[in-house]
N, C-alpha and C positions, 0 to 999 in steps of 0.2 A: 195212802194207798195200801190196800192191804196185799201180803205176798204172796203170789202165785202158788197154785194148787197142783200134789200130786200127781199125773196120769198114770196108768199102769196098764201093762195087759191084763188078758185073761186068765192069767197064773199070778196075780196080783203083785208082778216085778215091775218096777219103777223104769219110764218109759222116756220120763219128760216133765216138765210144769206147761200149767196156763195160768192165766189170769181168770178169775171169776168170770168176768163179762165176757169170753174169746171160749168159753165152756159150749160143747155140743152134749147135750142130755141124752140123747139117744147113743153117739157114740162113743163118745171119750169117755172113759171106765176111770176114776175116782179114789181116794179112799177117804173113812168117816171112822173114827172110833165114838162110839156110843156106852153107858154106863145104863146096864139095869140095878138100879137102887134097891130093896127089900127091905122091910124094918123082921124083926124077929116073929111077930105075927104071922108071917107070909104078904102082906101088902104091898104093893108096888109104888112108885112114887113114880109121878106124870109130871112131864113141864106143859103148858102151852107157851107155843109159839109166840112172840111180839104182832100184834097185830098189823106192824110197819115192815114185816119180813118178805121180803121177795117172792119167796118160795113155802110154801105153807104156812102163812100167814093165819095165826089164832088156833092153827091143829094144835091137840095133843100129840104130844110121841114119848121118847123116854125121857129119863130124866136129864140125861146131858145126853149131847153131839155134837159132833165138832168133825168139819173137813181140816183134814192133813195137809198142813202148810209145809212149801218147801220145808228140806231140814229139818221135819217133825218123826216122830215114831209113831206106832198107834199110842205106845207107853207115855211118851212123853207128852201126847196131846191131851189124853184124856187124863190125866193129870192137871195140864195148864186149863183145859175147856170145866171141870170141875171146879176148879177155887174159881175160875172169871163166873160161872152161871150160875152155883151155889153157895159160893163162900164157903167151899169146901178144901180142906188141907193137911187134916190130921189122921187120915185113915191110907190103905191099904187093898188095894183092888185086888183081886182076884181075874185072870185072863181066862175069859168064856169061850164062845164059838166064837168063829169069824162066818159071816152070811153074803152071800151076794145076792145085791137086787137088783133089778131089770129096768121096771119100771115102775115112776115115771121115768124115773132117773140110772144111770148105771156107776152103782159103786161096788165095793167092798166094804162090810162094816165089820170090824172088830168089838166083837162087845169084852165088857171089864163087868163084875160083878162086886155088890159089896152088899151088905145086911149093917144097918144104921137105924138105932130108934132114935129119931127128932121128930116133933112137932114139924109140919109144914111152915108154919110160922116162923122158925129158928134160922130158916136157909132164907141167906141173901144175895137174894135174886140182881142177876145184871141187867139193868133197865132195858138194852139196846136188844136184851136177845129174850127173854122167860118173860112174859106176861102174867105169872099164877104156876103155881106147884101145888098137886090134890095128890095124896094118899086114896086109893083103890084097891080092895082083895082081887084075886086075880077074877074070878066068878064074876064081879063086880063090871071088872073089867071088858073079858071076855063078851059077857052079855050085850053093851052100849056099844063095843065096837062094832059086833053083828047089827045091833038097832040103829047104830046111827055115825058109819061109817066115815061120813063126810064133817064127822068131827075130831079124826085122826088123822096124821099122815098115814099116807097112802101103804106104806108097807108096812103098816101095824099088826094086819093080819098073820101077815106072813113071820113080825117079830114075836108075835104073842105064840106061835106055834110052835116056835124056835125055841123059848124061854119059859115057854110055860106048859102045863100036860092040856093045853086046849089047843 
């Protein structure tokens, strides 16, 4: 069983835990530390979702994410959520904005940033969560999210606006 999750208020102070399945999406406010990846080009690096995922199932969204387990930091989770969904472990984040989103869902997401050139190919992927990692310029990006929304998690827009000058 995995361990209970974060709540927090509105000023994103810790409140309490739940259990994943005891989670109300509308109400109980959350936290996620999420990783926008960049190679030196400026290109972005996308995970899709495992097709067997509860909750956005085969979306893109960023390259890592990860809810805040009991006894987690945002620091220490996206750290552990990086090496488990990329086989990632020998770099150095950089702490971004932290964003709140509404809906579907309500969290607090702290992003980490980092600039990495690999091959998409070189990241080893954890079967249960990444289905596929694509390198994207952000233009590139920006563009398919407008054309074809519903092949993102739902607050893409709103991350792309955050992270990026679109």
């Amino acid at each position: 069983m995995k361990p209970p999750i974060q709540i927090v208020d509105t000023d994103d102070r810790l409140i309490g835990h739940k259990l994943r399945g005891t989670l109300d999406y509308q109400t109980d406010i959350y936290r996620v530390a999420a990783l926008w990846l960049t190679n030196t080009m400026g290109d972005i690096l996308l995970a899709q979702r495992k097709h067997t995922k509860d909750r956005d199932p085969g979306l893109w969204g960023p390259a890592v994410a990860g809810t805040l387990d009991k006894g987690e930091t945002y620091t220490t989770n996206i750290y552990k959520e990086t090496e488990e969904e990329l086989g990632i472990n020998d770099v150095t984040f950089q702490l971004g904005p932290k964003q709140r989103i509404y809906a579907p869902r309500n969290y607090f997401c702290q992003w980490f940033t980092v600039r990495l050139d690999r091959p998409a190919a070189s990241f080893i992927l954890q079967e249960e969560e990444v289905e596929a990692v694509r390198w994207l310029t952000a233009a590139e990006l920006a563009a398919d999210v407008q054309a074809h929304p519903q092949h993102y998690i739902p607050a893409m827009p709103h991350i792309l606006k955050l992270l990026t000058d679109g």
